[in-house]
N, C-alpha and C positions, 0 to 999 in steps of 0.2 A: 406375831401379827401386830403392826404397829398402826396403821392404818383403817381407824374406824369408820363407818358406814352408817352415816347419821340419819339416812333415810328409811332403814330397815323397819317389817314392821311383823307382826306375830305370822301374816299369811305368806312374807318371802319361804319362811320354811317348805313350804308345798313347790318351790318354785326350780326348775333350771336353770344355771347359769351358763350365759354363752355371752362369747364377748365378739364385740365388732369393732374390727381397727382396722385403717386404711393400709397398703400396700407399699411403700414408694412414694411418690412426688401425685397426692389427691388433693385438689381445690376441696379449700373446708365445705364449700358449700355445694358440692357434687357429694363428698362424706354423708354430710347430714341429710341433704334429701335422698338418699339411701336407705340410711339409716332411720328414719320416720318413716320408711314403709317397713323397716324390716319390722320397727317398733311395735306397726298395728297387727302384726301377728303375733299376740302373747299370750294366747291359749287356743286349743287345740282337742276339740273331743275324738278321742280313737274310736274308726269303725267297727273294730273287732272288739274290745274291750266295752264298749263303751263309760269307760272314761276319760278324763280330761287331763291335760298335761299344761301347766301351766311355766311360763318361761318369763324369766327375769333377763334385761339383754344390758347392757355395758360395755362402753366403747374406751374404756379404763379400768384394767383391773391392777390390782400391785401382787404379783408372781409370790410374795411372800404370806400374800393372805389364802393363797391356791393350798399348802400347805398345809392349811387346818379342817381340809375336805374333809378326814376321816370323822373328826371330832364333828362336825357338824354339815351337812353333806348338801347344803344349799350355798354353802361359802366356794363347792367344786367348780372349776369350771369345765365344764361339760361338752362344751359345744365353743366352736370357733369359726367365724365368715370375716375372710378378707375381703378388702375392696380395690382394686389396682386400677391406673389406667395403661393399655400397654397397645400400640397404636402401629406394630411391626412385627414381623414374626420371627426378625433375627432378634427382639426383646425379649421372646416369650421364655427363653428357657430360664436367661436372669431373672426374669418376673416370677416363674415357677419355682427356684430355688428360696428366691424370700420367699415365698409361702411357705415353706418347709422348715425354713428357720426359726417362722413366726412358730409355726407348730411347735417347735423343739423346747420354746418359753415354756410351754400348758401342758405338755405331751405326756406326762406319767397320769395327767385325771383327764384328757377327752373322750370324748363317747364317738365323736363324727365330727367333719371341717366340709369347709366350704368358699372356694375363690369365687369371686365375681372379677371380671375383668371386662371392661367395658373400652368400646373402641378397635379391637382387633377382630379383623374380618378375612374369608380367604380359608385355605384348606384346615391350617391349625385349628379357627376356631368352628371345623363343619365337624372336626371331632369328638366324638361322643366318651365325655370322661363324667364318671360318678360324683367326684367333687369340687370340676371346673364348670361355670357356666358362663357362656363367652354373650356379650350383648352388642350392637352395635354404636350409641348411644345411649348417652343417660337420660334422654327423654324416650329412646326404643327400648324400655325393658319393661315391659307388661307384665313377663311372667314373675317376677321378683316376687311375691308372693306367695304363687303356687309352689316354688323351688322352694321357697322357708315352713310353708306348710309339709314337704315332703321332710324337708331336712331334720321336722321337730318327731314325725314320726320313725324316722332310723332314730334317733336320740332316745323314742320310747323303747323301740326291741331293744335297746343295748340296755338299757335302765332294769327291763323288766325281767331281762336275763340274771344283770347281777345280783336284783333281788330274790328270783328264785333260787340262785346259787349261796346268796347267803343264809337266805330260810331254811333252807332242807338240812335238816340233823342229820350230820352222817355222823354215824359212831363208829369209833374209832381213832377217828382224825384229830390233830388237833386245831383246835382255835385259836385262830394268830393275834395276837394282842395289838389291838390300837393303839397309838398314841401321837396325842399333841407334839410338835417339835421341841421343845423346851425340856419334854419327858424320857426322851432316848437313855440319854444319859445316866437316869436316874434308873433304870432296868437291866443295868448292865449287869451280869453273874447273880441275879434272882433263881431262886428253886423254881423250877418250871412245871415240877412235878406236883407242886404243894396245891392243897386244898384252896385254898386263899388264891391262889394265881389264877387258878383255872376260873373261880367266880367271876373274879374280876375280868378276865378275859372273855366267859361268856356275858356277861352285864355290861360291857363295853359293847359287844356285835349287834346285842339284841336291839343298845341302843340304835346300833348304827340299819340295821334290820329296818326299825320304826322309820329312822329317817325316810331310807327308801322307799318305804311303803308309803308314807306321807307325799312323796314327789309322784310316787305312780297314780295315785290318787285313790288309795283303798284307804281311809279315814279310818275306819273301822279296826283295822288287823294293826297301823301303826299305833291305836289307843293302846292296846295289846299289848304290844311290845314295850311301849313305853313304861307302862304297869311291871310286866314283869325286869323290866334292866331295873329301874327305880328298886325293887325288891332285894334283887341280888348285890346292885353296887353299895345299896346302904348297908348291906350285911357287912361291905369288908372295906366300908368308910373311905370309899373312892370317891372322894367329895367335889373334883371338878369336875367329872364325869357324870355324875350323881346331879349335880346340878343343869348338867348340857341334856339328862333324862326329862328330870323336874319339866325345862323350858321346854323340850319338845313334846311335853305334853298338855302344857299350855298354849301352845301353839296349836297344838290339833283342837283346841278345847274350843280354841278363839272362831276357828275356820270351821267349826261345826254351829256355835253359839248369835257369830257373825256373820255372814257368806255373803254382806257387801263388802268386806274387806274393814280394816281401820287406818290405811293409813289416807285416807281424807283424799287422796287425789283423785282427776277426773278420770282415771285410767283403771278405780280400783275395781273388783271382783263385779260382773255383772254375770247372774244368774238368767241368761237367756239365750236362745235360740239353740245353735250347735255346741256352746260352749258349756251347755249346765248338764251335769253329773248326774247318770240315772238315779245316783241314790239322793240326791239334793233332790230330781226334781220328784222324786216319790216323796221326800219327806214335805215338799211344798205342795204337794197334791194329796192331801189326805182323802183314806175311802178307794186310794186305786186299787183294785183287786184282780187278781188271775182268774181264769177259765170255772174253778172251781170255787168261788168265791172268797179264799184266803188270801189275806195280803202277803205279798213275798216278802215285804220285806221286815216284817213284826219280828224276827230273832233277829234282823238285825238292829234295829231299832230297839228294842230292849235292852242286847249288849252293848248296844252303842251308851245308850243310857245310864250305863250303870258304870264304863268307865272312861267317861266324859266327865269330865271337872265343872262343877257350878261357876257362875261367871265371878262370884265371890272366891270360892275356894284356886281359882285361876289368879286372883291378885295375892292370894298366901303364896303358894307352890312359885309365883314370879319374885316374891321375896326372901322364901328358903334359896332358888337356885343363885341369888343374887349373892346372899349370905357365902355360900360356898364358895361361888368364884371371886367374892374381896380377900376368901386367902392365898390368892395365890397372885402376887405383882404383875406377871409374863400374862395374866388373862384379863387386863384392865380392858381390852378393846370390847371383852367380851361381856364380860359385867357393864359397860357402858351403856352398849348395844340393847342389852335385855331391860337397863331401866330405859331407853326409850320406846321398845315396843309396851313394856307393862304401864307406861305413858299416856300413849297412843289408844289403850285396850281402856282404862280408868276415862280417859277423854268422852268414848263411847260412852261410858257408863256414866257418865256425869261425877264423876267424883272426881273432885279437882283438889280438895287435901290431900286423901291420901298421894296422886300425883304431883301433887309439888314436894313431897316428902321423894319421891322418888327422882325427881329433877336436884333435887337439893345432892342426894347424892350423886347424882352423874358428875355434879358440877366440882368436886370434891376427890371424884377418881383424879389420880394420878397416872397419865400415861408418860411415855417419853417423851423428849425434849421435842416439842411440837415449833414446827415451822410460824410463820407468822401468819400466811395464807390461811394452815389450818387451823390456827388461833382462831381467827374470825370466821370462817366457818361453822366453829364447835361454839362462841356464843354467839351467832346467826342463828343456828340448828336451835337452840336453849332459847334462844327469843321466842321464837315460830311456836316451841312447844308449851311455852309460857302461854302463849298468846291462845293455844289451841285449847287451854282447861280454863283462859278466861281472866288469867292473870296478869292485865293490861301492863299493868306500872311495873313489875318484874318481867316483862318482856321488854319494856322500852328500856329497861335499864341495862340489859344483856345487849341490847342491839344497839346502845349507846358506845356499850363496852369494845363491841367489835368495831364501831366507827373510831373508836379512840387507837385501836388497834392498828386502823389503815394506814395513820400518820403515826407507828412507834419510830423512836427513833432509831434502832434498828435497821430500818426500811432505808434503803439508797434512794428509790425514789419514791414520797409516800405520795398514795394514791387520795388526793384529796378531794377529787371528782367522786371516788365510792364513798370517803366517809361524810363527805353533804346529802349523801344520797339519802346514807342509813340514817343521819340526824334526822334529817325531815322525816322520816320513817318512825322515828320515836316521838313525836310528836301528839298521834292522838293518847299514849300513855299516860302520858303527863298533863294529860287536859287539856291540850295546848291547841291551837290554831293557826292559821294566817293570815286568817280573815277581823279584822278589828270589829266590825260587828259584831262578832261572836262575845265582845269584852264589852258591850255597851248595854246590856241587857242586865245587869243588875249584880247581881252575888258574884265573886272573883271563883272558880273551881280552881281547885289544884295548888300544890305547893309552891307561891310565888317564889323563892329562893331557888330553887330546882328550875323552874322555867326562866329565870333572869339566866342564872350559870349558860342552861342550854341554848335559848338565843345568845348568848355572847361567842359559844362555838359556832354557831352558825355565821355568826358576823366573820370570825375569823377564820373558818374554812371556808367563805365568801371570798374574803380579801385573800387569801392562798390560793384561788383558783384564778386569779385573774379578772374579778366580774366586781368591778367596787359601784354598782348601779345596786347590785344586789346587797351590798354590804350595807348601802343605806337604808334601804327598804327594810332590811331585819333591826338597823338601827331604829329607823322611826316607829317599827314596831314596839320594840323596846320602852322605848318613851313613853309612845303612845298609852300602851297597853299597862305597863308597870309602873307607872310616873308613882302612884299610890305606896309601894313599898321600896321605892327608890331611898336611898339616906342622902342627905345634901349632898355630901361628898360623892356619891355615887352621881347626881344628878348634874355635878360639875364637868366629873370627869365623863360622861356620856353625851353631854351636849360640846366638848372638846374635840371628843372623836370624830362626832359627827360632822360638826364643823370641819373637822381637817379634812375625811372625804367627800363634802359637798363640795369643795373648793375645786377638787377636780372631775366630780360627776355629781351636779346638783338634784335633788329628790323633785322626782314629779310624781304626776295622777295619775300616769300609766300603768296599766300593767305588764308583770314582767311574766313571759312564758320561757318557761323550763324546757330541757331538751326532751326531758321523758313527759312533757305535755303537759305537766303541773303550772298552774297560775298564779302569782302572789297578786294578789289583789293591792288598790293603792292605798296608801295609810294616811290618812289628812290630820293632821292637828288639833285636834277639837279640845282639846287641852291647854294648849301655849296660844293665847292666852284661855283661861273658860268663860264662856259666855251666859250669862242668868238670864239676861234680858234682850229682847227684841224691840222697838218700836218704831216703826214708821209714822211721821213727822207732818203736819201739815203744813201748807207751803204759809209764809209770813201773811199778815191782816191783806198787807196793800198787793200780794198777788196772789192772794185766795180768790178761785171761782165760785163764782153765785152763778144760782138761772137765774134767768131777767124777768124779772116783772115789769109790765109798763107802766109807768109812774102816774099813765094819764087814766088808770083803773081799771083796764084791758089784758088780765093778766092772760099769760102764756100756759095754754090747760093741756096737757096728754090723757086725757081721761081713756080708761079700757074698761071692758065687762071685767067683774068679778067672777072669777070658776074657781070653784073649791076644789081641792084633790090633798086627799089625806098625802098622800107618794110625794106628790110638789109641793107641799108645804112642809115633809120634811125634809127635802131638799133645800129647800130655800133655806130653813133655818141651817143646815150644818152649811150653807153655803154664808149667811151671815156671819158664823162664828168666822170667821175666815178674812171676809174682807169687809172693809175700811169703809166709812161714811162721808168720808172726805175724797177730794180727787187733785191731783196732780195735773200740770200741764204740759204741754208737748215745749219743750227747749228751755223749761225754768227750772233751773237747781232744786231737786229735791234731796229730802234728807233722813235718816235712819240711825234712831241712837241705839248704841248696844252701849249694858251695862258688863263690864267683862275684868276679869278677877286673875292678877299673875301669881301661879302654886309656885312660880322657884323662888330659890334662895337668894337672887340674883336678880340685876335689872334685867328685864326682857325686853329685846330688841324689836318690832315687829316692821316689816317692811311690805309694802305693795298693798297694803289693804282695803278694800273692794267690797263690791256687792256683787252676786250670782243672783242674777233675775232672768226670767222666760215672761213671754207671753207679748212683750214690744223690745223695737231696739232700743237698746239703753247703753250708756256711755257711761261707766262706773270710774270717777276719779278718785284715785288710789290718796291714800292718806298712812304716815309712818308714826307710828309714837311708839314712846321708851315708858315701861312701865314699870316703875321700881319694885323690889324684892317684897313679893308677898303684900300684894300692893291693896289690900279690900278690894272692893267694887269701886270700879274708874270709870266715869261716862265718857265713851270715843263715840261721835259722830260720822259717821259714812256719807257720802253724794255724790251722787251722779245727776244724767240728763235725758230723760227720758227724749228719744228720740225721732218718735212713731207716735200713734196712738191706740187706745185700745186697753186691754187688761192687763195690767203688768201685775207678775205674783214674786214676789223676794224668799226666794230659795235657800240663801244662804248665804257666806263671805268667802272671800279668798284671801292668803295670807302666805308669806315669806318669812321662814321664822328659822333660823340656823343655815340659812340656803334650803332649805325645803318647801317647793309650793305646795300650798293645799287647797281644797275646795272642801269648803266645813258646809253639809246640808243642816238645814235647823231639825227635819225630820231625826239624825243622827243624833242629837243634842240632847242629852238626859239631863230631863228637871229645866228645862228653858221656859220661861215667861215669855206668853207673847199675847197680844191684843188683837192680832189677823197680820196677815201676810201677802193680800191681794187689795189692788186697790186700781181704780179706773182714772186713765190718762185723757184727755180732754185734749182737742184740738187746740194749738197756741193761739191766744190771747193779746188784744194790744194793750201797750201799758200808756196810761194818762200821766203827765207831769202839769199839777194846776200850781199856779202861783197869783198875788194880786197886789195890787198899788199899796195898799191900808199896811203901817205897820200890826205884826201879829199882838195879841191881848197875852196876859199871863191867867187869864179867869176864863174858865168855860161855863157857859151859861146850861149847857145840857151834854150832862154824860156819854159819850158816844157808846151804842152796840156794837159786838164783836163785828156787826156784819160792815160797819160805816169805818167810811176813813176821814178825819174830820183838821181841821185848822181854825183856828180863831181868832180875827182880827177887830181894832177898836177903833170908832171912829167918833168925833166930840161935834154936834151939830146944832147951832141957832133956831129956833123957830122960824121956819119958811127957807130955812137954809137946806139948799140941794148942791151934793156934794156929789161925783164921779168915783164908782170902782172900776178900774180894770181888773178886766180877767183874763189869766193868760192859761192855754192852751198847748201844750207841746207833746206830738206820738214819739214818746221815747222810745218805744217798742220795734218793733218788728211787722207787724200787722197795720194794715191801714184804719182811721178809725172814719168808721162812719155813719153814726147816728148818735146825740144830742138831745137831754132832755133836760130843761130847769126850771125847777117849780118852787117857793117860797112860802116861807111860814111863819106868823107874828108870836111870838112866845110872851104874853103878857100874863099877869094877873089881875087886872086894872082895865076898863077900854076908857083909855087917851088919847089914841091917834087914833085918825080916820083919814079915808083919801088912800091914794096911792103911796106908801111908802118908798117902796119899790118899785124900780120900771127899768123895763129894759127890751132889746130891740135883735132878735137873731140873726135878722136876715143875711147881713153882712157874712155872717160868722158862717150860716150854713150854705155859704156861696162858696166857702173853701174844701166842704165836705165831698166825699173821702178824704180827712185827712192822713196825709201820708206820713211814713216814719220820717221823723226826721225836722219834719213841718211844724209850723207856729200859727197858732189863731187867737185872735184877741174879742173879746166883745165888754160893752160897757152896762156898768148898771148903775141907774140912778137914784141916789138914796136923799130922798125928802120928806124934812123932819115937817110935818103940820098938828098942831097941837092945839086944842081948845081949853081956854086959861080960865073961863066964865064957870066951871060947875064945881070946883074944887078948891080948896085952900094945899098951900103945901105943896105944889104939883113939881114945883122942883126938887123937891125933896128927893119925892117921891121919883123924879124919872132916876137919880141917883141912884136909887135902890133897885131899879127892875132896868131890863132890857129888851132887844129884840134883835133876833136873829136873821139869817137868811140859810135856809137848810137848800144846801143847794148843790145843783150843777152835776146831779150823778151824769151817769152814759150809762146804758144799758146795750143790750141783743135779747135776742131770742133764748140765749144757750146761759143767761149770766143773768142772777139777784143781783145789782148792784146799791140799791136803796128801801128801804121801804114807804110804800106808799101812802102820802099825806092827805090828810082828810079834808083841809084847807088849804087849797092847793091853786096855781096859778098855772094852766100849761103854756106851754108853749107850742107853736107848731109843729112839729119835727119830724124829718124825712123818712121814709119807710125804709128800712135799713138792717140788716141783721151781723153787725161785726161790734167789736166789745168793747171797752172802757172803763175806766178808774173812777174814782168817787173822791170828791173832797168837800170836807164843807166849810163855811165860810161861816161867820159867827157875829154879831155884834149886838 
């Protein structure tokens, strides 16, 4: 037997084998929905008996594994259902012959067969044969069920025959010796007469006895058997035999201890309705008693008890019978097999050392020269069961191994489609993810050297399969995610790669869906370059917004009640945290500095760089810079234009960095500085350009407030001498301007002058109002020096040393501070008007 059965588990032992294979020329997919009904008939309670029959089905069996029936009698195949299509009745007799042929493969261990033939209609198929059943279609076969429920109970009379034929002592006769295939040979001209032979001839039956009785389902009598072959074989050191006792009474041990089954599938042992076992369901019904109030079934339950193996002493007896069959080479499938079930049974149990001790050696048998398919199978199977005692990272490494296997070079064509499959399968082993988030939370898990290797195979069974979209995505993972244990040289030669295949399928923020429905999420940059800092920027002095005060003492009030509410005042505060004291305008360059820091070796190239905002249209103009190798903290400046009005909130940046787009969110950003992130857009603004006649002063007489925008000009005048300023006016903007306020103020420390210093006359000017973009207005002021010479010595001196100014000429609106209001003050009349303007002031 070369061909191991990776899926076997302690309770196949109780099971029949029958195998279902197609006919002839069967669509796979007529096969299988056949075969999924035959599947859901796998046990079977007998009326007469009642007991239950349980059946193992397979639609591949290998004719040389048929051969070890005697040695263990669930390997038999027992039972055989063909499937044919045959659609003529000059078909039918060839169609009949292959059945008989097929029979001829299995024919020394069947119990009972079975053709279905589907399609053929008409006298042939009105005929009533025992083990033909004719349908007319494969959606018209209703009965296919009832015919497999008939067919499992002829498989029980023949079952229960041979067991009573081999139970019954007949004395006198003798007892034919079993054996293995491998064993013929070695029995050849043996004393037949000897003490020794005959042992061993009955302690082989008995085992074979148990078997039987294990399939018919009397649990009880194969405990029995099992006990006494165990006794006899070890007397005359029949040790693979000896150990095929061992297992099958561990196997009864399991199926009495477990009666959900272990081998984990959704298909295993369910204890209910028709299919549970009078003696299961007495022993799950405690207290059932007969007519006379004794329980029927207390002697058996007591024998049972006493030769039923502990769920402990069932992992010993699966390591003695193990022991036995490593010595013999020709039984590795069989030794294999048994450390999988005693696997399986330890899995239950929670003990996952002793089971990895037992995977350890599965891993270790030696069978034959194993194909490559069954390569990756046998550590598929060794993953699965890695995984099923809990032993992630020795799973993913077995399932690594098989993926490594798909592409050996061996293989004419390797299948590089399965081993990306298995990769990503190994994945949560090794700690690993796909999701970059999962890397941005803090501690690194898992051996970064093991996970670089393993994404590097994914990159490359990427770029083998055809899909270099996906190659980059695992690339930028890479990066992304291992920048930290990367070595320069490593760091080189990965942003190389990359670059070579962004050149022919550049990285976006897409994601990519897999064929089996898996996702890779998109992988942004957040690293190339790193960002510490955030800050949004206030727009410059001369087009910062102010609300307007009226300069004439009328200021602009939005007064509201006060209501207190503990809920909205902590609202309000994390809504402060947040956003910005300052406001932007609707079409003026704003601006946002990041403080940001390049880890490579190397200059870093960054291209397309942007701002990611919601909340208005905004127009982010891109900006590129080269950031030399390991460069500290470099202040790069961002702007755009806000486009709209409203709440705009800075989300994030966008960036071009290897041929890779990204969208880097600041939420993403571990350890980022930031001052808030939201900030209010203000309707556009008209811009004032003031200019005047007077050359500008190099001396200002009063320090200007952040809030003023000021100029300072000198003027040299006579007593009684009245001199002309022009003032000039121009809407550089965009908005019309249209409202005008100018008020003046004597800045002395001395009173010298008196009278009108100043005069001046609007009307002119506010005949031009709205002015438009574009437009020029002039108005004049008149500066008359009059000075009283009678009260003071020195007066000239003295006007050297002090001055006087004109604070002057703001524009206001409703919506804009542009000055603050003077206490000594001269208004002017000015039109009722709510659009905006600039400040300048004039100085002398």
């Amino acid at each position: 037997m070369s061909v191991p059965d990776y899926m076997q588990c302690a309770e196949d032992h109780q099971t029949l084998l029958v195998v279902v294979q197609p006919v002839g020329v069967v669509s796979e997919e007529n096969f299988f929905s056949i075969y999924r009904r035959i599947c859901s008939v796998s046990q079977l309670s007998m009326r007469d008996s009642q007991r239950a029959l349980f059946i193992r089905y397979r639609h591949h069996y290998p004719p040389e594994n048929n051969e070890w029936g005697d040695f263990q009698t669930h390997r038999k195949v027992v039972g055989l259902i063909t499937i044919t299509d045959c659609f003529s009745a000059r078909d039918w007799p060839q169609t009949f012959e292959k059945f008989h042929v097929q029979k001829e493969i299995y024919g020394s261990t069947l119990y009972d067969s079975r053709l279905f033939v589907f399609g053929l209609q008409g006298d042939v198929a009105e005929q009533q044969r025992p083990d033909v059943a004719f349908y007319p279609s494969y959606e018209d076969c209703s009965s296919v069920e009832k015919r497999i429920e008939d067919f499992i109970e002829s498989l029980f009379i023949v079952l229960e025959s041979k067991r009573l034929d081999r139970a019954t002592d007949k004395s006198g006769d003798k007892i034919p010796l079993l054996c293995v295939p491998f064993e013929k040979k070695d029995f050849v001209g043996l004393d037949t007469d000897s003490r020794h032979y005959k042992k061993r001839c009955q302690g082989r039956m008995r085992k074979h006895v148990g078997d039987l009785c294990l399939q018919a389902g009397m649990l009880q009598d194969s405990l029995v058997h099992y006990h006494m072959s165990v006794e006899l074989l070890r007397s005359v050191n029949d040790f693979l035999w000896l150990g095929a006792a061992l297992e099958g009474l561990c196997s009864a041990s399991v199926i009495y201890h477990y009666p959900g089954g272990t081998g984990g599938k959704a298909g295993s042992r369910r204890l209910q309705g028709s299919s549970l076992p009078a003696e299961a369901a007495n022993r799950h019904r405690p207290g059932a008693l007969t007519t006379n109030g004794i329980n029927p079934d207390t002697s058996t339950e007591i024998g049972r008890a006493k030769n039923c193996l502990s769920p402990e002493d069932i992992i010993d007896k699966y390591k003695e019978a193990i022991s036995y069959y490593s010595k013999y080479k020709n039984a590795g499938v069989i030794e294999l097999e048994a450390c999988v079930k005693a696997v399986r049974v330890l899995a239950i149990q929670k003990r996952s050392m002793e089971a990895s001790e037992f995977l350890q050696n599965a891993v270790y048998i030696n069978l034959r020269q194993l194909s490559e398919e069954e390569k990756i199978q046998r550590y598929s199977i060794l993953s699965e069961l890695y995984e099923l005692i809990g032993f992630h990272r020795k799973s993913a490494f077995f399932k690594r191994v098989a993926a490594m296997q798909c592409v050996a070079p061996s293989i004419a064509e390797p299948g590089w489609r399965a081993c990306y499959k298995l990769l990503l399968e190994t994945l949560p082993g090794y700690s690993l993810s796909l999701d970059p988030k999962d890397f941005s939370k803090g501690t690194h898990r898992g051996w970064a050297a093991v996970q670089m290797r393993l994404l590097h195979e994914l990159v490359y069974a990427s770029r083998r399969m055809g899909n270099p979209a996906l190659s980059v995505r695992h690339l930028c993972f890479l990066l992304q995610t291992m920048l930290d244990f990367l070595s320069d040289q490593e760091k080189k030669d990965v942003t190389q790669s990359l670059e070579s295949y962004t050149s022919k399928c550049p990285g976006t923020m897409e994601p990519i869906t897999l064929p089996d429905g898996l996702t890779l999420p998109p992988v942004p940059f957040t690293k190339l370059p790193i960002v510490r800092c955030v800050k949004l920027l206030s727009l410059p002095t001369s087009l910062r917004p102010q609300k307007m005060k009226s300069l004439l003492g009328q200021s602009v009030s939005t007064k509201s009640p006060f209501i207190y509410s503990p809920i909205i005042a902590h609202n309000r505060g994390e809504e402060r945290s947040k956003k910005i004291d300052f406001q932007w305008v609707q079409g003026d360059v704003c601006e946002v500095q990041l403080m940001v820091y390049n880890p490579m070796p190397f200059e870093l190239r960054v291209e397309n760089m942007g701002l990611l905002t919601s909340g208005v249209e905004f127009e982010s103009l891109p900006a590129a810079l080269s950031l030399p190798a390991e460069s500290g903290l470099y202040p790069v400046t961002l702007v755009g234009v806000p486009q709209t009005t409203g709440t705009i909130t800075v989300n994030g940046y966008r960036t071009t960095v290897f041929g890779v787009f990204s969208d880097c969110l600041l939420d993403n950003l571990p350890g980022i500085k930031t001052s808030g992130s939201t900030v209010e857009v203000i309707p556009a603004l008209p811009r004032l350009q003031i200019s005047t006649s007077l050359p500008r002063s190099a001396h200002s007489l009063q320090p200007s407030s952040g809030d003023e925008i000021s100029t300072n000009v000198s003027v040299q005048l006579y007593n009684g001498e009245t001199q002309p300023l022009i003032i000039t006016l121009e809407n550089i903007g965009t908005e019309p301007l249209e409202k005008l306020e100018v008020t003046s103020k004597i800045l002395t420390t001395k009173e010298k002058l008196y009278g009108d210093f100043l005069s001046w006359k609007l009307e002119e000017t506010l005949a031009q109002f709205p002015l438009q973009p574009g437009k020029v207005a002039t108005f004049t002021i008149s500066i008359k020096a009059k000075l009283d010479f009678s009260c003071q010595e020195n007066l000239l001196q003295d006007l050297s040393d002090d001055g006087s100014s004109v604070s002057g000429f703001p524009l206001s609106s409703p919506f804009r501070q542009v000055v603050r209001p003077r206490m000594e003050s001269r208004p002017s009349n000015a039109p009722e008007g709510s659009k905006t303007g600039d400040l300048s002031h004039l100085k002398t």
